[in-house]
N, C-alpha and C positions, 0 to 999 in steps of 0.2 A: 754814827757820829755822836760823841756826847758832848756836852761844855757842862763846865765845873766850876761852879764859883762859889768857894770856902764859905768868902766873908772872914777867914782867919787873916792874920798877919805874917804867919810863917805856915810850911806844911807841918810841923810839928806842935804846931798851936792848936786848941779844941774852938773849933770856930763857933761862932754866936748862932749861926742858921749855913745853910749849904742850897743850894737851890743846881739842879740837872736838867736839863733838855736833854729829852731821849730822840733818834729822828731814827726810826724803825721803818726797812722798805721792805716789802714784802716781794714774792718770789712767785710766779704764773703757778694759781690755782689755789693763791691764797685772797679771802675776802679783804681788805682792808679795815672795814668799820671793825671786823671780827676783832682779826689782830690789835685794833685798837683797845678793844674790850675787856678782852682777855690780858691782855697789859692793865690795864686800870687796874681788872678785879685783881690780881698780882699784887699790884703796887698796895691796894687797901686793905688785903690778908696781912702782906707787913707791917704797916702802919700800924692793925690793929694786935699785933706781935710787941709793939714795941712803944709802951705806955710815953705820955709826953708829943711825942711825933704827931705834928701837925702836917697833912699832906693836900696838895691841891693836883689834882690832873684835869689840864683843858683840854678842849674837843682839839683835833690834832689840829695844823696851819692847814697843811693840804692833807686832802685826804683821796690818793688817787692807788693807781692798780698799774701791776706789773704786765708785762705784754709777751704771747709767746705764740709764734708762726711757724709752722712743723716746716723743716728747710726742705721739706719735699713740695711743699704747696708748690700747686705750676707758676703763682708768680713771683714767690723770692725762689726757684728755680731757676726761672727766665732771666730774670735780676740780676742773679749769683751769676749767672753763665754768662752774660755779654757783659758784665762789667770785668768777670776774669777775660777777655779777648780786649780789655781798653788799659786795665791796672792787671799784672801777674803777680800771685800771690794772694789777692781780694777774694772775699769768702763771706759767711754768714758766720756772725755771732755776737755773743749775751753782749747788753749797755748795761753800766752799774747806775745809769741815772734815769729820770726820767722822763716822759714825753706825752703830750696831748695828744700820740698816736695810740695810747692804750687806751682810750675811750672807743673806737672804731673796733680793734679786735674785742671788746666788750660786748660789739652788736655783731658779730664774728663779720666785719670787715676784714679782709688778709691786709694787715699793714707790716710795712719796715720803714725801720728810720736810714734814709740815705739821702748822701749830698755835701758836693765837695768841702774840702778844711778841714781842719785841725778840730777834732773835738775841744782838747785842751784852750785853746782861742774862742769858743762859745762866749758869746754873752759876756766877754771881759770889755774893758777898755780899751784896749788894741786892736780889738777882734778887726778880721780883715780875711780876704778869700780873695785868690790867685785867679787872676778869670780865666788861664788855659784850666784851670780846675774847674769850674762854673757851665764851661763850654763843652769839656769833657763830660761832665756830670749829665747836661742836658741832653748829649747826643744818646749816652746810654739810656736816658729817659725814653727819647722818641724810638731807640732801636728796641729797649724791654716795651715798648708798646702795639708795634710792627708787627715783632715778634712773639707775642705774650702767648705762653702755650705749646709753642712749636718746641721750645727743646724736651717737651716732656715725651710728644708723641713722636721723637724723632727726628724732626724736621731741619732742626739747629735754628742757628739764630745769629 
């Protein structure tokens, strides 16, 4: 995401100053301070490309890390398997956002982000969750718990 703010009066106008926020996420197996770094040192090769240009880069707002759990792991396995026996069609895959659970696979905790709702309804104003959804959610919780394991060596679940 970028925001752009001229400072000019028209897009056709040479504005006074332009000020960018950059919000750069990074991708499993990449460091974040790195990536932060390596952008800075970027941004100040240019700057010093381009006489006049006064440039500021702050430390980023959040500085967190991407998250990635091999969908064979036995427990987003067990996961993926009883949750396709409750929702058909439900499966594992990438979040373009992020989450306090990529601190856990950081100390290789096997984490996934699941649980009933509407990603989209996150953290808005409206936000609100179906309790057959909630109830559903839970029962696959305690049944990937019963179960944790068993579909990998066969057992099902």
């Amino acid at each position: 995401m970028h925001q752009h703010d001229s400072g000019s009066v028209a897009p056709n106008t040479v504005a006074e100053h332009c000020r960018i926020a950059i919000d750069r996420r990074t991708i499993p197996g990449e460091d974040s301070y790195e990536v932060w770094r390596e952008l800075k040192a970027r941004l100040e090769a240019w700057q010093a490309e381009m006489p006049g240009m006064k440039l500021e880069v702050h430390e980023p707002f959040v500085l967190d890390y991407s998250m990635e759990v091999a969908p064979e792991h036995p427990f987003v396995a067990t996961l993926s398997h009883i949750a396709g026996q409750y929702q058909a069609g439900s499966g594992v895959i990438g979040a373009p956002y992020g989450s306090d659970a990529s601190k856990l696979t950081r100390v290789d905790v096997p984490t996934v982000v699941f649980g009933p709702g509407d990603i989209t309804q996150a953290h808005t104003h409206d936000e609100w969750v179906d309790l057959e959804q909630v109830a559903e959610a839970a029962a696959i919780l305690v049944h990937t718990a019963l179960h944790y394991g068993s579909v990998m060596d066969g057992r099902g679940g």
